[in-house]
N, C-alpha and C positions, 0 to 999 in steps of 0.2 A: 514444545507442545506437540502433543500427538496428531497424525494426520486427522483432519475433519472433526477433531475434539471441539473446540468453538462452536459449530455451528450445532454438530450434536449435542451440549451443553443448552444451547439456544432454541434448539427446535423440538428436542423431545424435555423439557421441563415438563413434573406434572407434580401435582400435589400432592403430596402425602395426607395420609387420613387427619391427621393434627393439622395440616393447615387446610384441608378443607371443613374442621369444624372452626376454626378460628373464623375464615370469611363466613362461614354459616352464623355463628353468634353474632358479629360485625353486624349481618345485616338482619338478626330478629330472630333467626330460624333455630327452632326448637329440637331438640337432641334425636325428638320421637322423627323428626324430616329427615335424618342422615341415612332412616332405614332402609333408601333408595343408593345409595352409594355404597359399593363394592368395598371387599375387603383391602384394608388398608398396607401400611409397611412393618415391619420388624418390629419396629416400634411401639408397633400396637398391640405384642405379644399379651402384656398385664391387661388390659383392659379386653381383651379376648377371653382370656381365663375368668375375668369376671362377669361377663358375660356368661358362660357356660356352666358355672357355680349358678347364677340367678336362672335360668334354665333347668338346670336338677332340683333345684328348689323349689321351680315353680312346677313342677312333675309331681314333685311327692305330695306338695298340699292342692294338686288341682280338686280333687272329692271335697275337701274344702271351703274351695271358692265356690264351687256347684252349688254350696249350699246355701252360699251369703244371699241374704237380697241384694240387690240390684244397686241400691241406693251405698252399700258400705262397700262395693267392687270398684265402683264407680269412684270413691273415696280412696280406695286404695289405688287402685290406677292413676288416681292425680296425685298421692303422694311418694308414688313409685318414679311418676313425672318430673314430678319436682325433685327429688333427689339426683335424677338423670342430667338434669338439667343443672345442677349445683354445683353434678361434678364436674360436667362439661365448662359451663361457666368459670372455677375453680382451675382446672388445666390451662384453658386459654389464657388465663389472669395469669399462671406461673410460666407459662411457653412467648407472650408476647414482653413479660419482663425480662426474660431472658436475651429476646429477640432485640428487645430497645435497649438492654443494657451492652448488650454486640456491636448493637447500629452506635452507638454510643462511645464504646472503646474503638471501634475504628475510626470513626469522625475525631475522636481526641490523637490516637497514633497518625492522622493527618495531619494535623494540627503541629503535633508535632515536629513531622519534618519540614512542615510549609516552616516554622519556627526557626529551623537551623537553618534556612538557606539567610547566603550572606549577598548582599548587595555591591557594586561598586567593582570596577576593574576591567583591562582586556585581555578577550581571549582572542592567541592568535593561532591561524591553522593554515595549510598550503592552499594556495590559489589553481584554479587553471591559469596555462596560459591563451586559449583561445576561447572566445565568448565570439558566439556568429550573429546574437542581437541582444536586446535590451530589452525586449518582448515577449512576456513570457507565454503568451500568446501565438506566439508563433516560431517557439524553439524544439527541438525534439530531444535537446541535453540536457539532461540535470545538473551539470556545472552550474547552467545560469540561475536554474532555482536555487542553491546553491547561496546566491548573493538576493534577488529578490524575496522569497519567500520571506526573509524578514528584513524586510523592508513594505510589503504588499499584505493584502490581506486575502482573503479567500470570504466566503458566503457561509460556508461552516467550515471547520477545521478535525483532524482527526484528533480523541481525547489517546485513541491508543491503533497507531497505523496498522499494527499488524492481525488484529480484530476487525478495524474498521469504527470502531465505536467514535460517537461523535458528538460532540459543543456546538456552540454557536460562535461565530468570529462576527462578520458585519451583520447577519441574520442573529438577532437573540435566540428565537424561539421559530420554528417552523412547523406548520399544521397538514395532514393531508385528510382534508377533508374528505375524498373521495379517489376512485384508481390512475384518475387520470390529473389531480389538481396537485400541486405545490403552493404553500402560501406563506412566502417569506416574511418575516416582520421586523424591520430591520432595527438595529440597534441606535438609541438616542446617543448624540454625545458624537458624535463620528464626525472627526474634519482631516481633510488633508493636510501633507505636511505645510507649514509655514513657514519653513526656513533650508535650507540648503541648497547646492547644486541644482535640483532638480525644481524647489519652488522659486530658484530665480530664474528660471527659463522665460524668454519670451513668452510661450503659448500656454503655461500653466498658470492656472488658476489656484496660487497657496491660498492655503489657511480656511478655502469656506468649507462648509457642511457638504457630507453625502447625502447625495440624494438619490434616489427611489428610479431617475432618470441615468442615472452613474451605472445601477444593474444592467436596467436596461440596454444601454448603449452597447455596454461589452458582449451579454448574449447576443444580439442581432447580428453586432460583429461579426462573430464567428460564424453562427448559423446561417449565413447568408454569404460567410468567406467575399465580404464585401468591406475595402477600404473606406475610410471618408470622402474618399476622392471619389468615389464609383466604382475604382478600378478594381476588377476581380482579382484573388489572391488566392491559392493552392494549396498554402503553409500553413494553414491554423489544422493544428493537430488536434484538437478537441470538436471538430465542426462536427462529426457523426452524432459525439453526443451531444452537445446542443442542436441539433438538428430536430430532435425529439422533442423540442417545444415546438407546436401548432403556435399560439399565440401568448401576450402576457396583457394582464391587467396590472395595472395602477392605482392603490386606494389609500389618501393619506399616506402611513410611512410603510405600506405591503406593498410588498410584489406577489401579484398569483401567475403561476407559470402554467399554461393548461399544455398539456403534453398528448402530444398524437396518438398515444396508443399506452394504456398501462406497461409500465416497466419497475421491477423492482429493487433495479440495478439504481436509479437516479438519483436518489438523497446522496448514497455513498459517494456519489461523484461530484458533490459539490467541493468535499475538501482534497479532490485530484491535487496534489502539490503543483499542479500546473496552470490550474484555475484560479491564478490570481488577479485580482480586479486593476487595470488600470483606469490611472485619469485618462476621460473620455480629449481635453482640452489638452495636453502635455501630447500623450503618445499619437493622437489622432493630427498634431501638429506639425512629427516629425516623425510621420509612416513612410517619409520617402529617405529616410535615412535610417533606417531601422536596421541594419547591419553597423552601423559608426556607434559602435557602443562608450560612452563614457557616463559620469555620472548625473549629467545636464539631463539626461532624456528622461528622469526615471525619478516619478511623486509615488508615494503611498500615504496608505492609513495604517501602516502598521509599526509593530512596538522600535523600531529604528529607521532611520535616518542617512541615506546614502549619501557620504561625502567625499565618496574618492573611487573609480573606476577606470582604474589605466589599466586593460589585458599585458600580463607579460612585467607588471613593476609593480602593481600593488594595487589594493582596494581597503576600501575603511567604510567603516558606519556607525554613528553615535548613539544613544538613546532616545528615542521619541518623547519628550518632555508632555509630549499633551498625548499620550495614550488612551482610548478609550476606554472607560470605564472598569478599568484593570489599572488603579494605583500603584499597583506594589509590582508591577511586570513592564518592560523584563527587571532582572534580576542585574546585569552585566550594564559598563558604561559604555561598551562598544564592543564590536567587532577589527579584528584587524587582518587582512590576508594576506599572507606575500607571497611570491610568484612561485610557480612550478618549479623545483627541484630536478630538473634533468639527471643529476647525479646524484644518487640513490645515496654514495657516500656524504655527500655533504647535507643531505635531508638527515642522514642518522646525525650527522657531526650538531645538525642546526637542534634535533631532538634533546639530544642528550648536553646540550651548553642551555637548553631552556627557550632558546627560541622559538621554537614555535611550541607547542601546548600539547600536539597528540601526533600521532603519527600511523600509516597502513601504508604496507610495501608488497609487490606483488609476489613476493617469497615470503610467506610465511615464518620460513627457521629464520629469518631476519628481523622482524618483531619480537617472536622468543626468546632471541637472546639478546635483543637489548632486555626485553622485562630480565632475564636470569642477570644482565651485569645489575639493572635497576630493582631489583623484588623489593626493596624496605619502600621506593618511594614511586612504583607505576601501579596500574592495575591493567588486565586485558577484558575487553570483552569482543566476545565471537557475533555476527550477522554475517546473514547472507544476503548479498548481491540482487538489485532488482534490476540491475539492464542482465538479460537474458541473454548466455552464451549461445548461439545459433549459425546454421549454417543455413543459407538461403539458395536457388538455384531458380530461373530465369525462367519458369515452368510456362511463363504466361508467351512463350517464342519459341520458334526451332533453336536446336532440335529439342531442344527439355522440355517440350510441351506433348514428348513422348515421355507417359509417366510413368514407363519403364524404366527409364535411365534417372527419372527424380528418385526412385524406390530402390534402385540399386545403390544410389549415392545416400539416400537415407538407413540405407544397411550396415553402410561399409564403414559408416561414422563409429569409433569406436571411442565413445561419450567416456567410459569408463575409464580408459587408458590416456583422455586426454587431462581427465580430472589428476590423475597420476603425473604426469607430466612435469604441466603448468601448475597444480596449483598446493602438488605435493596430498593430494588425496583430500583437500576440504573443500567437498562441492559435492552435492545429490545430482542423479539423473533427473530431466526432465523432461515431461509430455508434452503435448502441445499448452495443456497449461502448467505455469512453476508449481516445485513443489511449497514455493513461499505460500500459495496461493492455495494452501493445505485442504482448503473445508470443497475444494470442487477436482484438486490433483487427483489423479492418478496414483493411487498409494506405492511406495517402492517395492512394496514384496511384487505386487502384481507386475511390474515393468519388468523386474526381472527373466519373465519368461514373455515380454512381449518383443516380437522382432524388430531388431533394431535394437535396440535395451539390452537384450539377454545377456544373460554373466557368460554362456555358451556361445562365444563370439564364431566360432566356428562355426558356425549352422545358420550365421548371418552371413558371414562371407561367400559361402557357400552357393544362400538363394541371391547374394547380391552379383557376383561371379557371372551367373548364368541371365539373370538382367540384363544385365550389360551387354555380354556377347550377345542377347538374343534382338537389342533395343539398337545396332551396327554402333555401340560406344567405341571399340578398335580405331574405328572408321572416323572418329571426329577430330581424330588431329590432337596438335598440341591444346592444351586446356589451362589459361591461364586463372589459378583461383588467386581473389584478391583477401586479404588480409588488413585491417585498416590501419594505417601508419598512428595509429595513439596507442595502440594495443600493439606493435611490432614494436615501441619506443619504449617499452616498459624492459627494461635490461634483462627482468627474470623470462620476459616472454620473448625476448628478440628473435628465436630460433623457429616461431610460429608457422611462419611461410613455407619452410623447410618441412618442418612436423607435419602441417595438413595435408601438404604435397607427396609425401614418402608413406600417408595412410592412405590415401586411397593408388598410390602405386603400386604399393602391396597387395590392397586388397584385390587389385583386378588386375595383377599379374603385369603390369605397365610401365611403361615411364613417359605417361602423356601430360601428366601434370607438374606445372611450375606454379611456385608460390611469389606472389609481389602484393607490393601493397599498395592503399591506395589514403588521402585522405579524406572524414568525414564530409570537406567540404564539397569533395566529387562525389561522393558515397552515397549521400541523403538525396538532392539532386536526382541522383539515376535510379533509384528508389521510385523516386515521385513521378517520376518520366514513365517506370515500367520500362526500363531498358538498363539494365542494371546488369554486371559479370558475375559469375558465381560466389559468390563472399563466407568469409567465417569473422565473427569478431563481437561483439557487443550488440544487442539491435536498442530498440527505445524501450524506457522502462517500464516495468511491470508497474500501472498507476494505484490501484486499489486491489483492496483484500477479495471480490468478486469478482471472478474471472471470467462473467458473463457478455459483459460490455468489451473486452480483449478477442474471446474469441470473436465474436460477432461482429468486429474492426478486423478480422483479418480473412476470415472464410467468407463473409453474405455477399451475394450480386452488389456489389459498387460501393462498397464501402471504401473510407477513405485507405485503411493500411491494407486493403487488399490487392497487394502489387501482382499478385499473381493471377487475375481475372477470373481467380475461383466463381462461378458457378451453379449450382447444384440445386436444385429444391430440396432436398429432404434437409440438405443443410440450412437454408434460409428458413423451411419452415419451422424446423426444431428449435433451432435457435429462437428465434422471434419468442414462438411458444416459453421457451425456459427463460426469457427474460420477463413475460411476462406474468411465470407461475409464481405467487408467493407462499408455496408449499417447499420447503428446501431439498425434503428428500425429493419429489417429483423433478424438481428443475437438476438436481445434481445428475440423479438417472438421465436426462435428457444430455446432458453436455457432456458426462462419461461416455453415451454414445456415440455420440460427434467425434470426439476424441479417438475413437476404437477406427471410425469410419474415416478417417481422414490420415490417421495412420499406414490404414492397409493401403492406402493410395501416397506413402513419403510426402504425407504432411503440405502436398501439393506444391512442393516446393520451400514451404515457409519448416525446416528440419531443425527443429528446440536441443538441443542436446545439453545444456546443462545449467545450474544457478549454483556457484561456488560459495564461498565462505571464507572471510576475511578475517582475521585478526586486529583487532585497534586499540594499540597501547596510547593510555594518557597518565599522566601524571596524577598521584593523588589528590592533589588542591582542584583538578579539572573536574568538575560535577556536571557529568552529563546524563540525562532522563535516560536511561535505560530501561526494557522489558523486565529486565531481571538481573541480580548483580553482575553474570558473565555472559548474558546474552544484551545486544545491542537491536533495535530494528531495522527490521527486512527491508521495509519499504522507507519511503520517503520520510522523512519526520521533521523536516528542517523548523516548519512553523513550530513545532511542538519544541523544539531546541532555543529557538528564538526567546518564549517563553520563559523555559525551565532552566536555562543553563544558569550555573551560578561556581562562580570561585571560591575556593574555604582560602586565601593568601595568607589564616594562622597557619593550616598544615606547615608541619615540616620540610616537606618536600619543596615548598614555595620556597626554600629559602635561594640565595641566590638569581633568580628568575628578575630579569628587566626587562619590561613586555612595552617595546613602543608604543604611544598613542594614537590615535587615527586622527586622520585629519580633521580640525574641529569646524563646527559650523560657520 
């Protein structure tokens, strides 16, 4: 999809002269009212030229009409009307059967495929082996949505993540009454799970109904980053945006959420893949153990059923028997995960003997040629990557709170050549926001001449050179930059530390910098502290297709991801402003700014350098919802997988395949 296509699609719609007489007829309005409305499209060539014939027409017998009485003009004027009106009438009649018999063929070619998806079977795929809770509330890894996402449910869900467009999941229907309300209405039929692992816990409450009190609880949570206990907590990565609820009412089965100040970022973030709802009675029972992750801690409402959660051996989940209001979903009898593959060879050996269902490697030529030994019986499709490849640098502390030396490191990045590298050339440059995040990016032709970006890397090094020397960089000693030991363990990337450490030794004529690494579990921690070492490696993922609510988490005075104590008025106010313009082209002008200005200052520390692109081979029996046949999604999609996934086990290719069962209930 082209940069900002979506949103351009979405923002500049306008009627054409045919559908602005269709709603004119609709609502009564007679042919002679349209004489107010501007020349139309292409389309209206024919009925322009007749127009212009009844105009020469009515020129030659005007001395004619002069001459009529009053009473047989007037006659003819309304039989002039009526014809006008006939044809109009007449068009509409042939333009809206055309239109319903369209809306028609598509609703039947849905039908369709909803018709070929098969039921029944599991699908297995690699595990992490580390999960740092059970809470998806307060995790910052997509691993663990990974396994909750379907299992949990969300307040609305994405129908297509990399749009943003959206359904309803525990919320049916949602109203905004006005700039500042939400009015949830939540779905009848909704109970937690009643059987597993998780509803045999001491402190859950299986089997009864959600209630209205169930929302509630979890907003509060977060926006008050307050435990059941009392005790304050740090970790809820979602608290900025729910922070943005002032108050909520309670009415029968609504929630109205009144929000501090218009924002037009906020529906989309209800189906954040991260904002899934827990039981208030399960998690809230066992919040002092919320790093012992197994399958005991963990109820939902959604289409599966957690029954097995060992990090490191395996995980399972079976079909939720009592799904809401969605019969026929999911589709699949379970999920089945087995553990991390350390060795890249035995992940191909477990691929290609069937064991596990799909496969992505951090080398690329290692996917394509499994598809080249498999072409009769895999397919690929291509996404890109939503945790953002970045370099971060300590700006909020001496000495990099000299943002000469953040700007020379933001120069010296040579984003391009690391794309090269590691990822064999599949991955775009990115701004401060991704380019997944297409309808507010930074379009690619323009990066290429912006510093730091440029394809004329020389003229980075250059201004980044004289930074340095001028900011006493010489003068700071050894410099150890950290790398994070999940991204140094991936064998195609193992040489990382090396790699980052020998760019900018080059680029500033050195040998101050060492490469080591560190794991996430000290990484995130010194994040949140704000004492954190220079780092390159993965940060948290890009949550939603609006990149309003990301920047604004990471630039505004006191925001939660703003490790770097950015700052700024023009920034706080711009921003604020473009969250709460619901004009897209005004607010994108606004955040393109931000972005230009935050640039010229090395990104303050927080240096985006890129969002790659993966390859992911599955087998043809594996029917995964894809954007399109060879593109996969950018963003999160797990709920929408949970869903839509379904097995064809007639394919050909199924033959052979013995796919473990999950642990049953």
């Amino acid at each position: 999809m082209s940069e900002r296509s979506y949103w351009q699609r979405m923002n500049r719609k306008r009627m054409s002269r045919r559908g602005i007489l269709r709603a004119s007829a609709r609502a009564g309005v007679g042919a002679a009212g349209l004489a107010l409305v501007g020349c139309g499209d292409d389309d209206d060539d024919g009925q322009a030229v007749t127009q212009v014939q009844q105009q020469q027409q009515q020129t030659t017998s005007q001395a004619q009409q002069q001459a009529m009485q009053p009473q047989q003009q007037q006659a003819m004027q309304q039989q002039t009307q009526q014809q006008a009106d006939a044809q109009a009438m007449q068009q509409q009649t042939q333009e809206q059967t055309a239109e319903d018999q369209a809306e028609q063929q598509a609703m039947q070619q849905q039908a369709m495929v909803a018709s070929t998806k098969k039921y029944g079977g599991w699908i297995v795929e690699q595990s992490a082996n580390v999960y740092e809770t059970y809470d998806a509330q307060r995790t910052v890894a997509s691993p663990v949505l990974q396994v909750l996402a379907r299992v949990q449910s969300k307040i609305l869900r994405f129908a297509n993540p990399d749009t943003g467009d959206l359904v309803g999941d525990l919320a049916e229907t949602w109203e905004l009454p006005d700039s500042t309300t939400v009015v949830l209405n939540l779905r009848d039929g909704v109970s937690w799970h009643a059987e597993g692992p998780g509803a045999n816990h001491p402190a859950a409450a299986a089997g009864r109904a959600l209630t209205t009190e169930d929302i509630v609880w979890n907003i509060d949570r977060q926006r008050n980053k307050l435990l059941t206990s009392g005790e304050e907590a740090g970790n809820f990565g979602r608290s900025a945006y729910w922070g943005g609820v002032a108050s909520i009412d309670q009415v029968d089965n609504s929630v109205s959420l009144n929000l501090v100040e218009p924002d037009a970022t906020f529906v989309q973030g209800f189906a954040n893949e991260f904002n899934l709802i827990n039981q208030p009675e399960l998690v809230g029972g066992t919040e002092d153990q919320y790093t012992e992750v197994d399958a005991s801690k963990v109820i939902g409402t959604g289409p599966n059923i957690l029954t097995r959660w060992d990090p490191g051996e395996g995980i399972s989940a079976v079909q939720n028997p009592n799904f809401y209001g969605l019969p026929d979903k999911p589709h699949l009898d379970g999920w089945v995960w087995v553990q991390t593959f350390q060795d890249p060879n035995a992940y191909r050996i477990a691929f290609e003997q069937k064991q596990v269902d799909s496969m992505t490697d951090p080398d690329p030529n290692t996917i394509l040629a499994i598809h080249d030994d498999l072409i009769d019986e895999t397919y690929l499709t291509y996404q890109g990557v939503a945790n953002t490849v970045a370099i971060f640098t300590p700006s909020n502390k001496a000495p990099w709170n000299d943002l000469r030396l953040t700007r020379a490191i933001d120069l010296a990045t040579n984003r391009r050549q690391l794309i090269q590298q590691l990822h064999n050339g599949l991955g775009k440059v990115s701004g401060p926001v991704s380019w997944m995040q297409e309808a507010w990016a930074i379009p690619q032709g323009d990066l290429e001449t912006t510093p730091g970006y440029r394809v004329d890397k020389d003229a980075d090094i250059e201004e980044a050179r004289a930074l340095w020397n001028a900011a006493g960089g010489p003068e700071l000693g050894q410099i150890d930059w950290v790398t994070s030991e999940l991204w140094a363990s991936r064998a195609a990337w193992s040489a990382t530390p090396g790699i980052i450490a020998e760019m900018f030794n080059q680029a500033f004529d050195t040998d101050q910098f060492n490469g080591i690494t560190k794991p996430y579990l000290e990484i995130i921690p010194s994040w949140i502290a704000k004492d954190f070492d220079p780092f390159f490696s993965w940060i948290p993922n890009i949550e939603i297709p609006d990149a309003r609510a990301d920047m604004i988490g990471a630039f505004t005075t006191g925001a939660g991801s703003n490790y770097w104590d950015v700052s700024d008025p023009y920034i706080d106010e711009t921003l604020v402003a473009a969250k709460q313009e619901l004009d897209y082209e005004t607010a994108y002008q606004m955040v393109r700014e931000v972005q230009e200005y935050v640039m010229e200052r090395g990104q303050f520390g927080r240096s985006i350098c890129y969002n790659y692109i993966y390859p992911w081979i599955g087998y043809n029996y594996n029917k995964i919802e894809k954007k399109t046949d060879e593109e996969g999604w950018n963003f999160l999609a797990v709920s929408l997988q949970a869903m839509e996934h379904y097995l064809d086990l007639d394919d050909p290719s199924a033959a052979t395949r013995e796919a473990p069962s999950p642990v049953p209930l």
